[in-house]
N, CA, C and O atoms as a printed pandas DataFrame, in Angstrom:
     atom_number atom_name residue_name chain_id  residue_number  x_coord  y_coord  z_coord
0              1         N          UNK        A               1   10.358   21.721   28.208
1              2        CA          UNK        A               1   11.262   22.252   27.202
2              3         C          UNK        A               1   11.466   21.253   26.071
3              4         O          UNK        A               1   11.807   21.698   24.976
4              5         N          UNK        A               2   11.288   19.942   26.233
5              6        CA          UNK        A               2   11.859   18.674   25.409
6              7         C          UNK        A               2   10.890   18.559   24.885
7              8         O          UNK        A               2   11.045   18.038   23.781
8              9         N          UNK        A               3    9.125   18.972   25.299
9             10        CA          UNK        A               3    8.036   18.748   24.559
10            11         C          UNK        A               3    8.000   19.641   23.415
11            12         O          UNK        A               3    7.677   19.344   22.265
12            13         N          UNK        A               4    8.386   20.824   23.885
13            14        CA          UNK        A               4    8.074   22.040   22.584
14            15         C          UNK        A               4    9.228   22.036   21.624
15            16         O          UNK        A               4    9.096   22.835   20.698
16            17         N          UNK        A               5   10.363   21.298   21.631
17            18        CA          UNK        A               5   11.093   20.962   20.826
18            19         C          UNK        A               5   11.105   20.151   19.905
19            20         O          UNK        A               5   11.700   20.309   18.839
20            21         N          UNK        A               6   10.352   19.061   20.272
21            22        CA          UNK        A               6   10.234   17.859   19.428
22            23         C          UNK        A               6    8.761   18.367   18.631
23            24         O          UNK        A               6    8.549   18.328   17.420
24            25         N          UNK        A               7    7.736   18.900   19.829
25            26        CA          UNK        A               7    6.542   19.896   18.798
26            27         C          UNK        A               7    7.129   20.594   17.758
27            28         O          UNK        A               7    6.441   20.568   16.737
28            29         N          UNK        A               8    7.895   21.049   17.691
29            30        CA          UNK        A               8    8.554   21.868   16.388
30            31         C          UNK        A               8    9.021   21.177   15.334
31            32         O          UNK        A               8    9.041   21.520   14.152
32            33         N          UNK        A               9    9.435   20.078   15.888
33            34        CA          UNK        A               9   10.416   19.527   14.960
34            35         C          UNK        A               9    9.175   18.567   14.280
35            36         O          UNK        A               9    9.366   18.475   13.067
36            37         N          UNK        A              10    8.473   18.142   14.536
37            38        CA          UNK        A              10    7.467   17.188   14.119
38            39         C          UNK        A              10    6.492   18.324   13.071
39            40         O          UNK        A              10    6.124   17.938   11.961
40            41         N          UNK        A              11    6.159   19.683   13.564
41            42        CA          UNK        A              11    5.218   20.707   12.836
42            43         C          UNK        A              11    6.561   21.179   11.644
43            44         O          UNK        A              11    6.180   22.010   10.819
44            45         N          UNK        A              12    7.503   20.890   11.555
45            46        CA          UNK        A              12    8.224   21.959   10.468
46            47         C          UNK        A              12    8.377   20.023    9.889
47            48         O          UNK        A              12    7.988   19.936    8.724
48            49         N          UNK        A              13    8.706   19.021   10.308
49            50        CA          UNK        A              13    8.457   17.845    9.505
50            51         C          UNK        A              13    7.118   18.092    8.318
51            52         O          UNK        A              13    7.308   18.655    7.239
52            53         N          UNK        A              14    6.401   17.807    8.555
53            54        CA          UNK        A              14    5.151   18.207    8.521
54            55         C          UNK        A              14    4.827   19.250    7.167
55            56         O          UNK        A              14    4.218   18.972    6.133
56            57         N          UNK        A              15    5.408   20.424    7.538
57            58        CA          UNK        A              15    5.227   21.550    6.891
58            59         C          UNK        A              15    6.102   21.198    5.747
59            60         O          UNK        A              15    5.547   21.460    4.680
60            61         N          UNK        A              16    7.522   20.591    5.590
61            62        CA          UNK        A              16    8.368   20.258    4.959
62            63         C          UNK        A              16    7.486   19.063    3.622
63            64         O          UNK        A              16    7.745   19.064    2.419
64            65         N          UNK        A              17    6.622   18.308    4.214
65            66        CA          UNK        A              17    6.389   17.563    3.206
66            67         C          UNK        A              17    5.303   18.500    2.570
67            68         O          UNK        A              17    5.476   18.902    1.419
68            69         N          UNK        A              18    4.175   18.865    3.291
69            70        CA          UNK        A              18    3.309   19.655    2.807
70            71         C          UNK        A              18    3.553   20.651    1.295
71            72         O          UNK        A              18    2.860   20.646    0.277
72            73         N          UNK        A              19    4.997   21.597    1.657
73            74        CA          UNK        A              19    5.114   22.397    0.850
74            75         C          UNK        A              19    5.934   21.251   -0.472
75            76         O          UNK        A              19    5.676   21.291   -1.675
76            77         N          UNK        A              20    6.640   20.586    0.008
77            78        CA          UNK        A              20    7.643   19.451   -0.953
78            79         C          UNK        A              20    6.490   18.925   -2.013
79            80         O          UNK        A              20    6.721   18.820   -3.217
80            81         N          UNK        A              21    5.473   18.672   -1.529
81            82        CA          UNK        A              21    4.188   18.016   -2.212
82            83         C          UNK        A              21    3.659   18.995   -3.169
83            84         O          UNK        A              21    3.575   18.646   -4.347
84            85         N          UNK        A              22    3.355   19.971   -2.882
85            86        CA          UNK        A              22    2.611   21.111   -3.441
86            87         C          UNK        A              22    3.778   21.274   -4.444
87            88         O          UNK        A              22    3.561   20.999   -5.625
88            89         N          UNK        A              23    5.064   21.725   -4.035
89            90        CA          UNK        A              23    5.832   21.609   -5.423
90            91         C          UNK        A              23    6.033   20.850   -6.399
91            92         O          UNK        A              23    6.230   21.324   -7.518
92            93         N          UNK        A              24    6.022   19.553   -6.172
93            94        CA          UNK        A              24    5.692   18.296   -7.171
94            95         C          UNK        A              24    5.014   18.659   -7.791
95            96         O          UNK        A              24    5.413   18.965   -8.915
96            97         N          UNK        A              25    3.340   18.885   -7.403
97            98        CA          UNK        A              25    2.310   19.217   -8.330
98            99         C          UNK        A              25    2.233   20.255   -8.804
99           100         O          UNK        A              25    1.742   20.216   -9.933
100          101         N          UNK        A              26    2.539   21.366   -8.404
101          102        CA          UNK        A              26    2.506   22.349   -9.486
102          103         C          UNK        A              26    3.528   22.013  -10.331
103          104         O          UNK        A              26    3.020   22.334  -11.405
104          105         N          UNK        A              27    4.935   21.467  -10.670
105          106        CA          UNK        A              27    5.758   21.409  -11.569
106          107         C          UNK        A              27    5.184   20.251  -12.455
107          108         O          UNK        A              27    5.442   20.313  -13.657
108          109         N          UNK        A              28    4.418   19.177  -11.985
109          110        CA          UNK        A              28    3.353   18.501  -12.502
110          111         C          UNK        A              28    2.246   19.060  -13.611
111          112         O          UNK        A              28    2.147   18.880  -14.825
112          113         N          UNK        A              29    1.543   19.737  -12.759
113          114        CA          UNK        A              29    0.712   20.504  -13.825
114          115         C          UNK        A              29    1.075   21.501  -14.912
115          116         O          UNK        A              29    0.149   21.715  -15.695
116          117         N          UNK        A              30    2.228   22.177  -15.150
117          118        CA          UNK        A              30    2.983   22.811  -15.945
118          119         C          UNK        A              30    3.554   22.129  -17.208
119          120         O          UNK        A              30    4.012   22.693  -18.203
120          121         N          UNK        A              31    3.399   20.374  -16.897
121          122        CA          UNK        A              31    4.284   19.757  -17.770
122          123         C          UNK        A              31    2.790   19.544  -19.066
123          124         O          UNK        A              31    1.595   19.493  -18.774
124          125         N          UNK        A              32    3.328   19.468  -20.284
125          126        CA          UNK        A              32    2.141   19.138  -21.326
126          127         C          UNK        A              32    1.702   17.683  -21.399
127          128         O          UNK        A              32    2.424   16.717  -21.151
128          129         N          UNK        A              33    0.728   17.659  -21.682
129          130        CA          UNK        A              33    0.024   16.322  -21.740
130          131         C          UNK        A              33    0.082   15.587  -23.183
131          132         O          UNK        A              33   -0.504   16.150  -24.108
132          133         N          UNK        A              34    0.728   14.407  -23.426
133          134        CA          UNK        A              34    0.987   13.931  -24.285
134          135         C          UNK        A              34   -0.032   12.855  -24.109
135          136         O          UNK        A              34   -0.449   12.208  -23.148
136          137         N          UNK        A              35   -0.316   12.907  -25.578
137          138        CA          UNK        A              35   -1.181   11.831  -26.127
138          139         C          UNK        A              35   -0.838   11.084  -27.389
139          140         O          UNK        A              35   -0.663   11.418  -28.560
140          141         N          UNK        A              36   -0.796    9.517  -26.465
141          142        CA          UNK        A              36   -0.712    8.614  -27.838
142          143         C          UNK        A              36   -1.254    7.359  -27.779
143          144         O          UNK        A              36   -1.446    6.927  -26.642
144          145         N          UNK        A              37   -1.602    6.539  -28.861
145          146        CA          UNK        A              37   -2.133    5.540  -29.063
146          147         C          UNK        A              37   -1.548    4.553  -28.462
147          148         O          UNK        A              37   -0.356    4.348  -28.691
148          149         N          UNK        A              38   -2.320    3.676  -27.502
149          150        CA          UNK        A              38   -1.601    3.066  -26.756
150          151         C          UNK        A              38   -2.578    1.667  -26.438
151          152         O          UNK        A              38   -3.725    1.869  -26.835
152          153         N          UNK        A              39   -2.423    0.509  -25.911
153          154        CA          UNK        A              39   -3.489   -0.547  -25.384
154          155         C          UNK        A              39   -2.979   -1.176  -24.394
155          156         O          UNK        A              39   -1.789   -1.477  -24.308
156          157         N          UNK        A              40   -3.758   -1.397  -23.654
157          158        CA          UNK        A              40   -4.027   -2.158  -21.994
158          159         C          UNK        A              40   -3.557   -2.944  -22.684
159          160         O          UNK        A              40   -3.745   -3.160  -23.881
160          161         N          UNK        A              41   -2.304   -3.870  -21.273
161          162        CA          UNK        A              41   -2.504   -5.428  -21.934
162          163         C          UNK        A              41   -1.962   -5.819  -20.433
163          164         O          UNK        A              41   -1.309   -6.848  -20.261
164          165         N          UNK        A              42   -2.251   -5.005  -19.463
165          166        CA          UNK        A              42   -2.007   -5.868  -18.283
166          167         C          UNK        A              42   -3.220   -5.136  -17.121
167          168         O          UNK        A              42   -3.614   -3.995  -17.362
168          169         N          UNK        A              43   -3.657   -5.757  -16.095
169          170        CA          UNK        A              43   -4.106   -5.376  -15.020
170          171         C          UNK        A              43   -4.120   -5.806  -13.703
171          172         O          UNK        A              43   -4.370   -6.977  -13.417
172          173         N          UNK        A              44   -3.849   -4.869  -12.795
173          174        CA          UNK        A              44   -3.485   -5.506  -11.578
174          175         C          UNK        A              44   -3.979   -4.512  -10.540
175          176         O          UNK        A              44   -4.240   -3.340  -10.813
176          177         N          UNK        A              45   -4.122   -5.199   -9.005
177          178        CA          UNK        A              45   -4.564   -4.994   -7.715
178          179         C          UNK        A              45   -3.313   -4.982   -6.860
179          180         O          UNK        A              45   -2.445   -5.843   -6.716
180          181         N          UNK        A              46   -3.463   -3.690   -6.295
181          182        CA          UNK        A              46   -2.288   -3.884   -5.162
182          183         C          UNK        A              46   -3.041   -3.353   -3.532
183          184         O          UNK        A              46   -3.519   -2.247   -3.279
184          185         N          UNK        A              47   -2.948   -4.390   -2.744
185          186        CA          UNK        A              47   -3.269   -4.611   -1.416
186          187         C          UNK        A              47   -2.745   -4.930   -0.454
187          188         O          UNK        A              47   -2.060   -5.952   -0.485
188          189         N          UNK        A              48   -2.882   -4.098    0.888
189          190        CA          UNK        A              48   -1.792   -4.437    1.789
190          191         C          UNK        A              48   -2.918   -5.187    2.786
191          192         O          UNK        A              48   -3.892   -4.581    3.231
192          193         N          UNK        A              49   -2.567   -6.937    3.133
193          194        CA          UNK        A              49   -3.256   -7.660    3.536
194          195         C          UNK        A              49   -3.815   -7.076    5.339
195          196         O          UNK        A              49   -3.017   -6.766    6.223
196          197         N          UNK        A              50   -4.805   -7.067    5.430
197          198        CA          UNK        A              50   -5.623   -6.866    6.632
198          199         C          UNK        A              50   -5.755   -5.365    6.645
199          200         O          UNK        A              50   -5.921   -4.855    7.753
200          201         N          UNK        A              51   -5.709   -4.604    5.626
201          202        CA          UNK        A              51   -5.865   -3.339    5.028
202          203         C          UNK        A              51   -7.210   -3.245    4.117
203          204         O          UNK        A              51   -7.541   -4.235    3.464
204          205         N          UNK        A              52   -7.920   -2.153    4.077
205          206        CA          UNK        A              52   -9.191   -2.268    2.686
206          207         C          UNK        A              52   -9.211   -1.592    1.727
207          208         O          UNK        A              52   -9.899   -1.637    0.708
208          209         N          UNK        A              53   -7.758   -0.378    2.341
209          210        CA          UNK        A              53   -7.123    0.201    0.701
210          211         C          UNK        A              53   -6.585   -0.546   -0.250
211          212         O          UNK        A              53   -5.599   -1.241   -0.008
212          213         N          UNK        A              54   -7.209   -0.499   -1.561
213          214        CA          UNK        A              54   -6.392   -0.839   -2.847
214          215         C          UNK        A              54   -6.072   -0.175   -3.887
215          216         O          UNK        A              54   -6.937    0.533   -4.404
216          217         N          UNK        A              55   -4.593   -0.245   -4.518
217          218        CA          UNK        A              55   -4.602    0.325   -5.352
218          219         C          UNK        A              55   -4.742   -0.215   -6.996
219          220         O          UNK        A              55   -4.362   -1.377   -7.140
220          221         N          UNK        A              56   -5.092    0.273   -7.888
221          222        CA          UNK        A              56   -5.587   -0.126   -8.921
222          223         C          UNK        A              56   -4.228    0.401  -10.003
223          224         O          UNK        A              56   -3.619    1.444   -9.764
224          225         N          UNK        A              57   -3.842   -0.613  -11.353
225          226        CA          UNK        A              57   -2.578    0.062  -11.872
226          227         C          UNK        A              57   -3.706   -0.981  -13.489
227          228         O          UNK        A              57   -4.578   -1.848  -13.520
228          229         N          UNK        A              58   -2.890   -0.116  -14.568
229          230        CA          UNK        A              58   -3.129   -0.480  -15.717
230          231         C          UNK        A              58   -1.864   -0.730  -16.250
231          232         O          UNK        A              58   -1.087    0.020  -15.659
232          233         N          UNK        A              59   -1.184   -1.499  -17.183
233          234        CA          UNK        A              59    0.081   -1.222  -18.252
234          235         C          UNK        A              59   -0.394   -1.650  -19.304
235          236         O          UNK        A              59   -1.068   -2.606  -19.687
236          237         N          UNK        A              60    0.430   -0.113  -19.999
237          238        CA          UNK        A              60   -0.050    0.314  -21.813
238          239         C          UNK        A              60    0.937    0.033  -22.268
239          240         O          UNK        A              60    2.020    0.061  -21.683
240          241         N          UNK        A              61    0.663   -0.411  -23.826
241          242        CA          UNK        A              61    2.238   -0.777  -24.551
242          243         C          UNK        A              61    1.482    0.402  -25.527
243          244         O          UNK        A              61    0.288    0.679  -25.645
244          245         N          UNK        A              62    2.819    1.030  -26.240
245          246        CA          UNK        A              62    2.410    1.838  -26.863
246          247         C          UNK        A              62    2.871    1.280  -28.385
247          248         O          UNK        A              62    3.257    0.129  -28.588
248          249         N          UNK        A              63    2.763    2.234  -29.323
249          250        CA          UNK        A              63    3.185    1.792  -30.827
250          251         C          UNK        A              63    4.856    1.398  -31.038
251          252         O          UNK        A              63    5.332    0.475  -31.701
252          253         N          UNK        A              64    5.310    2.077  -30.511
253          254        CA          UNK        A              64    6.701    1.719  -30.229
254          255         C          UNK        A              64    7.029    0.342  -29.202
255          256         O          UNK        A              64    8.204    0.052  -28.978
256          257         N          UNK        A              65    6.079   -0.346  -28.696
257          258        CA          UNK        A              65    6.940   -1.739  -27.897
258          259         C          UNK        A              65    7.079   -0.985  -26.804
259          260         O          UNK        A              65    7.861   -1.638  -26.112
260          261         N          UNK        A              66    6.731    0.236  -26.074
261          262        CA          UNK        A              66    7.307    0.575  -24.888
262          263         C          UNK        A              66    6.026    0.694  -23.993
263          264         O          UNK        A              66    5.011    1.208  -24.463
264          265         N          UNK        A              67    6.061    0.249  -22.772
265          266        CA          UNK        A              67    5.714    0.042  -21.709
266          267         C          UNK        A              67    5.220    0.774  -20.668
267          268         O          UNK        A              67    6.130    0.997  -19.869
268          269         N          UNK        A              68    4.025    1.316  -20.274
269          270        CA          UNK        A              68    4.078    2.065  -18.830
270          271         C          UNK        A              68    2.731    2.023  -17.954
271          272         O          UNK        A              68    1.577    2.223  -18.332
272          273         N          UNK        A              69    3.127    1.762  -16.899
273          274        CA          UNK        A              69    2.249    1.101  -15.483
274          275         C          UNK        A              69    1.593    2.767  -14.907
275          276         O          UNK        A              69    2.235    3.733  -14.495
276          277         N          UNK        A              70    0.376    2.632  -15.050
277          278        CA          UNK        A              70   -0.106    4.203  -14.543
278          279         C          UNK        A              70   -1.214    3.865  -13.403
279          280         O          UNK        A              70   -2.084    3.107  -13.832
280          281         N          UNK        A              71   -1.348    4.183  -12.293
281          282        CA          UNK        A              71   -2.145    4.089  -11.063
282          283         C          UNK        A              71   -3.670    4.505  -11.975
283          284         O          UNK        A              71   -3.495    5.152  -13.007
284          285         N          UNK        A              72   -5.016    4.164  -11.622
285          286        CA          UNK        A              72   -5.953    4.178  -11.961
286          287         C          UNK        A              72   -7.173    4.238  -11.262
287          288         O          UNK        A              72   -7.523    3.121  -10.881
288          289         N          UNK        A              73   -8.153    5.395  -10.877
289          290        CA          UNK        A              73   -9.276    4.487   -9.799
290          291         C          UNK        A              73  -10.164    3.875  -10.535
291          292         O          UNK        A              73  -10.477    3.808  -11.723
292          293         N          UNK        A              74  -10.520    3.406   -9.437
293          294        CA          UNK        A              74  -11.688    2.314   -9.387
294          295         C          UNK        A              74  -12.763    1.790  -10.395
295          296         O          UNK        A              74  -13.061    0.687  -10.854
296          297         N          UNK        A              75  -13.120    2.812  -10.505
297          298        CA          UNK        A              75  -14.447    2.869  -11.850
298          299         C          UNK        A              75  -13.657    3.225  -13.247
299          300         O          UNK        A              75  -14.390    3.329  -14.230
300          301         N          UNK        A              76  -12.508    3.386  -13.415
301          302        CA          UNK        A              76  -11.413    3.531  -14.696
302          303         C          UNK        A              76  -11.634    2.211  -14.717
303          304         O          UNK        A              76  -12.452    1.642  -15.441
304          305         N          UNK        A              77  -10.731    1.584  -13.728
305          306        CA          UNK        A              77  -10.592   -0.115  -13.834
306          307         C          UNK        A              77  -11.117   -0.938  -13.957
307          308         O          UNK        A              77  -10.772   -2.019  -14.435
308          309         N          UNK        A              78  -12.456   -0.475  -13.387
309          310        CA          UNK        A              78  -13.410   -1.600  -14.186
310          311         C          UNK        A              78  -13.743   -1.509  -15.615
311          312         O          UNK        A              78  -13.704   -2.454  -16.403
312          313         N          UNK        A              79  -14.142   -0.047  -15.945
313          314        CA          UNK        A              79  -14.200    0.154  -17.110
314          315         C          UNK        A              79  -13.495   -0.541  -18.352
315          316         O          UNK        A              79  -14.102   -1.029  -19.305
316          317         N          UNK        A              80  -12.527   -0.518  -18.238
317          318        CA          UNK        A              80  -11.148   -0.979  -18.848
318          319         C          UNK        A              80  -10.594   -2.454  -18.974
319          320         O          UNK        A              80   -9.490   -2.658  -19.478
């Protein structure tokens, strides 16, 4: 009885992020894509030690002095 309870509770966990996620991105993709002139002026590696995932981040300053750190893969980053 204690198995199929906690089975539930772990499958509607589960299901909870699943659908939570899917809503992010679609309210994501709805939003417009702004474009502006902007330049790299930082780059960085983020690694969790004895791990072989990394993540890759760029920061753009834009014409205005303002600032923003955007996740990037791999072949962006080198590029760049």
């Amino acid at each position: 009885m204690v198995f199929w309870i906690l089975l539930l509770i772990v499958v509607g966990l589960i299901l909870s992020a699943v659908i939570g996620g899917s809503r992010i991105a679609s309210n994501n993709r709805k939003q417009p894509k702004i474009e502006r002139i902007g330049e790299v002026v930082d780059k960085r590696v983020d690694w969790t030690e004895g791990s072989s995932s990394k993540t890759f981040y760029l920061t753009c300053e834009f014409e205005n002095n303002e600032r923003k750190e955007t996740s990037v893969s791999n072949d962006k980053y080198g590029l760049l």
